[in-house]
KEKE-3310 file (N, C-alpha, C; in steps of 0.2 Angstrom, whole numbers, plus 5000, padded with zeros to 4 digits):
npx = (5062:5064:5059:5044:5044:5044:5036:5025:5024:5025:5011:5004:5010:5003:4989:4984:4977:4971:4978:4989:4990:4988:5006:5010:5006:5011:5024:5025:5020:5033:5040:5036:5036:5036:5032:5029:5024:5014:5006:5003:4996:4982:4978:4974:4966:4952:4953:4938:4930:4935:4928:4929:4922)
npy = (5003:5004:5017:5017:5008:5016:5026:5021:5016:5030:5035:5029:5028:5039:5037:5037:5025:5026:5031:5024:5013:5011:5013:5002:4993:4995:4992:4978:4972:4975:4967:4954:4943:4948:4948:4955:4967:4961:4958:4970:4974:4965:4969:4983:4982:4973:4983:4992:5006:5024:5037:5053:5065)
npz = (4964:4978:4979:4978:4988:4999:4997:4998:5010:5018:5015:5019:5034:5035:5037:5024:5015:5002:4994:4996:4992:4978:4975:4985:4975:4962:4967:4967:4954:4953:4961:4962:4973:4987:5002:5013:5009:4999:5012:5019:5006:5006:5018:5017:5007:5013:5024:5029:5019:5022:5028:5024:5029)
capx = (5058:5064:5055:5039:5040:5045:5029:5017:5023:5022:5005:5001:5009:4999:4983:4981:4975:4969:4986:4996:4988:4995:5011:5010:5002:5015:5029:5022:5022:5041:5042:5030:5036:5039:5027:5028:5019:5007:5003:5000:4987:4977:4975:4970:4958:4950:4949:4933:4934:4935:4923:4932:4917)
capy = (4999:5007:5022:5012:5005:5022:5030:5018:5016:5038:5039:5019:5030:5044:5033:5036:5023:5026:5033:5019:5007:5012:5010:4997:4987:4995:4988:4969:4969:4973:4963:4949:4938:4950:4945:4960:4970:4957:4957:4976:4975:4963:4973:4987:4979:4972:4989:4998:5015:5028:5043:5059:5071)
capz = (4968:4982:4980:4979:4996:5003:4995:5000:5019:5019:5014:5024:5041:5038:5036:5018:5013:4996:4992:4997:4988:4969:4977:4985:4969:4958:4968:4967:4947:4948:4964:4964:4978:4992:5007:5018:5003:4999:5018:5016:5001:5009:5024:5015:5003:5019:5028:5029:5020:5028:5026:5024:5029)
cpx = (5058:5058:5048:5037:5041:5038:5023:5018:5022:5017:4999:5005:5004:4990:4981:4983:4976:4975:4992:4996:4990:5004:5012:5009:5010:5024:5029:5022:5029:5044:5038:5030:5038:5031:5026:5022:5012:5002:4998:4994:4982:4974:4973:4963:4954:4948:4944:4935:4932:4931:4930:4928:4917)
cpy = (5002:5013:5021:5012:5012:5027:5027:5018:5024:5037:5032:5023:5034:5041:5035:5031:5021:5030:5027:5014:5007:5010:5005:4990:4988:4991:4980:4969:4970:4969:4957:4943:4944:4951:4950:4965:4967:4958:4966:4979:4973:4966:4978:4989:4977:4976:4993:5003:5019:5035:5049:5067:5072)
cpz = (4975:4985:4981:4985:4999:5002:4998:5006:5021:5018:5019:5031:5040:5035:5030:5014:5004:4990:4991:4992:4984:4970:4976:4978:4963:4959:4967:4960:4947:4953:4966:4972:4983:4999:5010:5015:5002:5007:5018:5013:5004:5016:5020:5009:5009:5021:5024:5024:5023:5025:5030:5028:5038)
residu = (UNK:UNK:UNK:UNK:UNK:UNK:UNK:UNK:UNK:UNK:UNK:UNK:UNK:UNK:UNK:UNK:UNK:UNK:UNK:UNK:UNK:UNK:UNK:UNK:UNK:UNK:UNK:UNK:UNK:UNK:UNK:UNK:UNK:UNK:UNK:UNK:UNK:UNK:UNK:UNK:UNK:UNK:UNK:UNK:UNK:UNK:UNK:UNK:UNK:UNK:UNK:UNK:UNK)
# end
């Protein structure tokens, strides 16, 4: 579980996004009550994407 949040905040500081999300998401099936997380996704489903070019 650990590992989890540590993956998705590395790739959530360095603004990837589209990286973090799996993580994140992965962690909520094995830890479904944890707010911080959930607070997370919703922002990042929310934000804009971001053009790469």
């Amino acid at each position: 579980m650990y590992s989890y949040y540590m993956l998705g905040y590395a790739f959530y500081y360095a603004g990837d996004m589209a990286q973090a999300l799996p993580w994140f998401e992965r962690l909520l099936e094995i830890e479904p009550n944890f707010p911080e997380i959930q607070a997370r996704v919703r922002e990042i489903r929310r934000a804009p994407p971001r053009r790469t070019s």
